[in-house]
N, C-alpha and C positions, 0 to 999 in steps of 0.2 A: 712640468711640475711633478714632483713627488707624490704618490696617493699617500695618503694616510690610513693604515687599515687598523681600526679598533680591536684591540686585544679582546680575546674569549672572557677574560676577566670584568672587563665591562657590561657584556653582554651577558653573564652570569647577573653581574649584578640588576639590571633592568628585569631581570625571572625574577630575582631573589626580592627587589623592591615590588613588584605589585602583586607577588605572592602575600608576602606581610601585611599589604594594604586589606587584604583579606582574611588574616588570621584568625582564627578563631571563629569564622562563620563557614563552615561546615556546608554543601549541600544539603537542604531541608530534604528528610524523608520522608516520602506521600504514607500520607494515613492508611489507602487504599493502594492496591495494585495499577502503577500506572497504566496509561493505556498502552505507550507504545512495547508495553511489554507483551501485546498478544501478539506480534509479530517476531518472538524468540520462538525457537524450535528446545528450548531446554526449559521444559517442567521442574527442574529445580531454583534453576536460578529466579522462577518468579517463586518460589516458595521460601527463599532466603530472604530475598528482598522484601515480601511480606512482611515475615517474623523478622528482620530487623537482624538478622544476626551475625553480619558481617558489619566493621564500622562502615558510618558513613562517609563516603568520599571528599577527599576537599580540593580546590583546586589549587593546581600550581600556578604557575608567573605566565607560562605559555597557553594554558586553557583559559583564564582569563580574559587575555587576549583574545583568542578565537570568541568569547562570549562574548567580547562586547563588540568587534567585528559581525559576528553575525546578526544582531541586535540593528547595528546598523545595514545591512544586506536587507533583513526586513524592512525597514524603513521605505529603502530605494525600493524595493519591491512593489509594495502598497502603493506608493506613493504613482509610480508608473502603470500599474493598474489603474489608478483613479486618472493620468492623464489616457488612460485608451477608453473612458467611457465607465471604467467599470464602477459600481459605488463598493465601499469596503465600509461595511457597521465594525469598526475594530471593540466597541466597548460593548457589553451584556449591560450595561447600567450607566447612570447618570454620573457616578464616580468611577468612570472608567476602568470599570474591575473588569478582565478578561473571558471571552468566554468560555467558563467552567460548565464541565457535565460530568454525568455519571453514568454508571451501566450495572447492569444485573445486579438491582437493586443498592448499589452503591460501594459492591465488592472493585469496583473498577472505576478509578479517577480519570480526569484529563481535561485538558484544554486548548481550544485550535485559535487560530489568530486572528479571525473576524468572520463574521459572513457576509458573499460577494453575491450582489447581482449584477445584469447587467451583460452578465459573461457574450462573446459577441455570436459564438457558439450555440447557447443557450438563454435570453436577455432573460426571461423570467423567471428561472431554475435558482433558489435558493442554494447558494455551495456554501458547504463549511469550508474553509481558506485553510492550509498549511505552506506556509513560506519558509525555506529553506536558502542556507549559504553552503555549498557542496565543493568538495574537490572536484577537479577534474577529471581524477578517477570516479567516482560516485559519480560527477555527473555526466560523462557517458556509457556507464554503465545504465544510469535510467533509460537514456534516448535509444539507448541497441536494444536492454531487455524490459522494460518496462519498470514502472516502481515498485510494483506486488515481490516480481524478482529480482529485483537490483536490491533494494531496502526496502523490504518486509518489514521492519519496525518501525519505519513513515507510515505504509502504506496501512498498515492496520490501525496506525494514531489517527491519522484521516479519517478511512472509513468508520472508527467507534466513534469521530466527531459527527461526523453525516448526523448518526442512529443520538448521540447525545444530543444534539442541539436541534433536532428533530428538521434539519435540512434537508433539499432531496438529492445532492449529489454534492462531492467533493471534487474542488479546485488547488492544487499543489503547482507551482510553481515555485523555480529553485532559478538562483544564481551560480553561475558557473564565480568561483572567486579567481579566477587565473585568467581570464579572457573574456570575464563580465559578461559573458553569452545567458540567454535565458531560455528557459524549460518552461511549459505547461502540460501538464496531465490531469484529463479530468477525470473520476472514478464514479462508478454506480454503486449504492448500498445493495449488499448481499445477506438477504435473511440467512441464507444457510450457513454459511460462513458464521455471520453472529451469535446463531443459536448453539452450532461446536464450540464456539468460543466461551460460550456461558456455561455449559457445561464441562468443559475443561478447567474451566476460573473454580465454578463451584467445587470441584475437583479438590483443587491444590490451596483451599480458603478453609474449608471444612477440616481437612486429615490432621492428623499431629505427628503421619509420618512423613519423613522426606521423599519427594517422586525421584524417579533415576535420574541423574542427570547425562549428558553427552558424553560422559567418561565411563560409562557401564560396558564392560567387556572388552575395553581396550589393553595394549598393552604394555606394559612399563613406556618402553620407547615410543606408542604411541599418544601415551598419556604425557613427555613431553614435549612431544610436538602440537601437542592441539593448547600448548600454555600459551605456544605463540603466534596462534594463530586465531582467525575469528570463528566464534564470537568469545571463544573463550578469553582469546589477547585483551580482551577489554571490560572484562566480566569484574562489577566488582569483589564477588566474591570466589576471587582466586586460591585467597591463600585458606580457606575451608576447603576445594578441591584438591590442591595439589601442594599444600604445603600444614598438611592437620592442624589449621589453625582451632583456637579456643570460641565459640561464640560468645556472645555480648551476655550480661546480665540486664534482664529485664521483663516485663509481665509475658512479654510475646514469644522469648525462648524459654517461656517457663511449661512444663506439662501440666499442670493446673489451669492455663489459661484456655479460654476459647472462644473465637470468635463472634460477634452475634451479628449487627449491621451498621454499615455505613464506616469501620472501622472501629466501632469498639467494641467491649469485650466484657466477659465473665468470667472471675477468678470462683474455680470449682474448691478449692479448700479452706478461703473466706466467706464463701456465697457471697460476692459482691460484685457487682456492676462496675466495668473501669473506662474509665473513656481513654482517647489517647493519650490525654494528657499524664495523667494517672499512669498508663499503661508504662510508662518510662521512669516511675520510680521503683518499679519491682525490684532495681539493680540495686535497691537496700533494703527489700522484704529478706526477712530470718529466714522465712519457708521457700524462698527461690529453688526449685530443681529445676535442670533444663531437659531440656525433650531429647530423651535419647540418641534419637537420630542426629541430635544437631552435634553428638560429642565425638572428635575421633578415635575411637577406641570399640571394643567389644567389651557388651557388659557383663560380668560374670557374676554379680551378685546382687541382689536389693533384699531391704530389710522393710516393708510395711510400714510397720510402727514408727520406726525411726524417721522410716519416711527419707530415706537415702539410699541410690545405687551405685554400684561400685564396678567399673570397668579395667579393661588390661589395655593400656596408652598402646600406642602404633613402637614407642620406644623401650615395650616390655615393663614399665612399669605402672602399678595399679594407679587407681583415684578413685577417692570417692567421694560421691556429690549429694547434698544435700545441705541440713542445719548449719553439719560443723563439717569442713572440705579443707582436703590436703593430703600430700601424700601418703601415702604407709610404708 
């Protein structure tokens, strides 16, 4: 018998239909600095993502897929946990809302997937749960180097759930998706650890200017090889490193704004209180200036009063930002 092999055109269209199925819903962006963001080694990139000022990601046809694949991986996960003994609280409440926490004072969000006792390890030991669906790669990179240094943005999500949900030790377990093999690693909370972290966060939550990122003193042809590589391959704010993009309009790329707690904010040139919600119409306030740092260019001029500065573009020519903006 003849195989029949499905044209790429088909298979194009299967992306292109459950991409649509999606359209227009955007990844939501955390109020606060995610957790698994203390496990980046680039002090910029949590400072973008803070301020909002690259757009927000949306998924295509193929990460979809991977999302709801790994939704299910969970599932099996828990599910095989609960038959080896272990019990899993998947829900913080009686409306089975997830459980959410926070850190240094609410500059840092997150949420882990249940808390397990039970563990055969440990039966009484409170774990905060992170379930994961891994490649192959990934996941023998855990089993050779550990989670800390295989994937340091698990490993840190974990551990600020420990310290969030006020559990005493972290349980990760990860499906291998290629040979349904399974991992456990259990983690201990690290005061020291969380208290550089807190300090680092207070860092990069406070300033109004940008910290360096990974691309500081490389060069040309260094800088594009680290576009394809990690963590920058999947950063998503690429095209502000390596392609001078524009940042976003809105209260959090504005230099008037600043932060106060839990993610909202104070606009310095209304004197007013903005919560998040708020903080996303600033992209039609008159008085929008963006924070210098966020624009690619060097600034050569600002006028006070007018309350406008005026930079030299990366492509030699001016702009200027403020009230009234456009070129000269």
């Amino acid at each position: 018998m003849v195989e029949i092999s499905l044209p790429d055109p088909t298979v194009n269209a299967i992306w292109q239909a459950l991409a649509a199925q999606a359209q227009g819903t955007p990844r939501t962006e955390a109020v606060n600095v995610p957790v698994h963001l203390l496990g980046s080694e680039c002090d910029l990139a949590i400072f973008l993502t803070h301020r909002w000022a690259s757009p927000p990601e949306r998924r295509d046809g193929k990460g979809i897929a991977l999302q709801e694949q790994a939704a299910l991986d969970k599932g099996t996960l828990i599910s095989a946990l609960a038959l080896a003994g272990v019990h899993v609280e998947v829900a913080s409440d009686d409306r089975g809302s997830p459980w959410r926490f926070s850190l240094f004072d609410g500059a840092v969000q997150g949420r882990c997937d249940g808390l397990a006792t039970g563990v055969v390890e440990a039966p009484k030991a409170v774990h905060a749960l992170m379930c994961k669906s891994l490649t192959a790669a990934n996941f023998r990179a855990v089993k050779k180097h550990g989670l800390e240094k295989a994937l340091p943005e698990h490993w840190h999500g974990l551990h600020g759930a420990i310290h969030g949900t006020a559990a005493t030790r972290g349980l990760y377990i990860a499906l291998n998706r290629d040979d349904r093999d399974i991992l456990i690693e259990r983690i201990r909370p690290d005061d020291a650890v969380l208290a550089r972290q807190g300090a680092r966060i207070a860092g990069i939550v406070d300033t109004h200017h940008a910290p360096p990122g990974l691309l500081l003193g490389l060069t040309e042809a260094q800088t594009e090889a680290a576009r394809k590589r990690p963590p920058c391959r999947y950063c998503p704010h690429q095209g502000r490193c390596f392609d001078a993009a524009m940042p976003r309009m809105h209260c959090r790329t504005c230099a008037h704004f600043s932060f106060t707690a839990g993610g909202h904010g104070h606009c310095a040139h209304l004197d007013k209180p903005l919560t998040p919600l708020e903080q996303r119409d600033g992209a039609i306030c008159p008085t929008h200036l963006h924070l210098p740092d966020l624009i690619p260019g060097e600034q050569i001029d600002a006028d006070p009063e007018a309350m406008t500065i005026t930079y030299r573009m990366v492509d030699g020519s001016t702009w200027t930002d403020g009230p009234v903006r456009g070129e000269e």
